[in-house]
C-alpha positions, 0 to 999 in steps of 0.5 A: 500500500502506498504511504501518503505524509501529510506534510501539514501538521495539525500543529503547524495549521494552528500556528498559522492563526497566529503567527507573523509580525505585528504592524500595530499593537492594540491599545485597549482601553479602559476608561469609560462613561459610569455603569449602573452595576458595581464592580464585582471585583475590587481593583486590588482584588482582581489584581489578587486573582490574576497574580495568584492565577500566575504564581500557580501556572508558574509552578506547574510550568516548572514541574510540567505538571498539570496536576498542580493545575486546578484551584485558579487554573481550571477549565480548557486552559487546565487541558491545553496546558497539559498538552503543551506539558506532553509536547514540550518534553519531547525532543525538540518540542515547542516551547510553553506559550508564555502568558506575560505577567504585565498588563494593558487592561483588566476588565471586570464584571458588574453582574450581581448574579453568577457565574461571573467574568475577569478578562485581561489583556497582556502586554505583548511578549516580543515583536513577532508576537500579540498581547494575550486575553485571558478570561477567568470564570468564577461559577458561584459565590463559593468558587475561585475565579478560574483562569479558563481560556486564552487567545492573542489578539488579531495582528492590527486588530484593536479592542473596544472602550471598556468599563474600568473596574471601578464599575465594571462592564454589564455581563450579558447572557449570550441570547440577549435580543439587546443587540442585532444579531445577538451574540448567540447568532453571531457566533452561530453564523461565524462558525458557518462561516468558518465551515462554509469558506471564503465563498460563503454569504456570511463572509460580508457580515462579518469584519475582515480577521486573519485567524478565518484566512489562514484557516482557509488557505489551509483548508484549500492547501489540504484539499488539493493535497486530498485531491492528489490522492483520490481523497478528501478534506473536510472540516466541521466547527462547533460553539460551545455555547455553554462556555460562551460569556459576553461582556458590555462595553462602554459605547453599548456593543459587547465583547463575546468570549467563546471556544469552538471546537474544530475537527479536520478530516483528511481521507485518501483512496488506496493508500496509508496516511502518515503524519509528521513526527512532532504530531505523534505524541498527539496520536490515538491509533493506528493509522490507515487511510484516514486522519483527523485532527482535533482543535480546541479554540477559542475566540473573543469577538467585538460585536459594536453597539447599535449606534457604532459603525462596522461588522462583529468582528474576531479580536483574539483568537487561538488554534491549538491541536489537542488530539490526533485520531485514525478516523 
């Protein structure tokens, strides 16, 4: 049986979301007009959560332990971590993405109910890379806020005025009807989008963002490699809608923060599919004619109010393989 390489590595379409020098750092900002809600969070409180959230990260990082992950660690960022644990101590293996301890902003919640939200914005690590959004959950009045996901931010891309944490911004349920669409259908229709290619209808609906073209030059680089081989490439993309938050800002839109879930399936005809050796700690099975890789990403998208100019656009977002299977 011929062997079929499949010179793209998972990993290497996951770094094309990010990678590349940045023209224009975001400078986002926090000043803003008052809100209504009280911050639930202090400032010295939430520099607290976010100081202690790196001091635990730092030690795991150190052990390459994911097991000391878990009281201000949590969630798919507890997951991804350990990921990049197993790929880092392989020879040769990539390095931790490094979370700077310096910050832009801090953007609190000023929900009365639960769960509720702490986002920052990092500065930038070093010029070939982007400031990372953090976003922490806290579930009930009895929990620990939990560092849950992250992303770096779109090269040019830039946020939008925020609540500063004397107020803290409004926390919106993901159907709310206050803003057309709604987050809910925007990343409903983002994730289409993302399915569907650069042909779609929904192309115009949303601002231009280079995660969504790099995915598709990858898409049309894989399918013709498939083509070559008598096969197939296929991607499908779901919203966590559950874990998805919104976040108000200061001129009326919000900031929604959601992951996706992004599998990619590559068939050929008559042959065996192999794949890259540094994809191989990744790997359930045996391989045969069929690969799938399997993303867990995560978006932040800046939705503008209804007296604001401009389209839902992508403002941060992260590509990352977490499994490889042999169907």
């Amino acid at each position: 049986m011929k062997r079929f390489t499949l010179w793209m590595s998972g990993a290497t379409v996951g770094a094309l979301a990010l990678s590349g020098c940045v023209a224009d750092v975001p400078a986002p900002v926090t000043s803003a007009p008052p809100m209504t809600e009280a911050t639930a969070l202090l400032e010295a409180q939430s520099a607290a959560v976010i100081d202690h959230t790196l001091e635990e990260l730092a030690a795991a990082d150190a052990a390459r332990d994911e097991d000391l992950l878990g009281e201000r660690v949590g969630g798919d960022f507890k997951t991804l971590r350990g990921i990049e644990y197993v790929l880092a101590e392989e020879e040769d293996g990539p390095s931790l993405t490094e979370i700077p301890a310096e910050r832009q902003a801090v953007y609190v919640s000023g929900a009365n109910t639960w769960p509720r939200t702490l986002v920052a914005v990092t500065e930038q690590a070093d010029d070939d890379s982007t400031p990372v959004v953090l976003m922490w959950v806290q579930e009930s009045i009895d929990d620990e806020y939990q560092l849950r996901n992250w992303a770096h931010m779109i090269p040019g891309a830039t946020l939008p005025a925020m609540p500063g944490t004397l107020t803290g911004a409004e926390q919106f349920h993901i159907t709310t009807d206050v803003l057309d669409p709604s987050p809910e259908q925007a990343l409903s229709d983002y994730a289409t989008l993302l399915e569907e290619g650069a042909d779609s209808d929904l192309n115009e609906a949303f601002g231009e963002d280079s995660y969504r073209e790099r995915l598709f030059k990858a898409r049309e680089t894989l399918t013709e490699a498939a083509k070559d081989a008598d096969g197939e490439y296929e991607d499908t993309i779901k919203v966590d809608f559950e874990a998805a938050y919104s976040m108000g800002t200061a001129e009326g839109g919000v900031l929604v923060f959601a992951p996706l879930q992004a599998s990619s399936t590559f068939t050929v005809e008559d042959a065996k599919v192999s794949i890259p050796d540094e994809d191989e700690p990744l790997l359930e099975g045996d391989l045969k004619d069929t690969v799938t890789h399997e993303h867990l990403d995560f978006i932040v998208m800046y939705i503008p109010g209804p007296d604001e100019d401009g389209l839902p656009t992508v403002v941060a977002a992260e590509h990352t393989l977490i499994k490889v299977l042999d169907s």
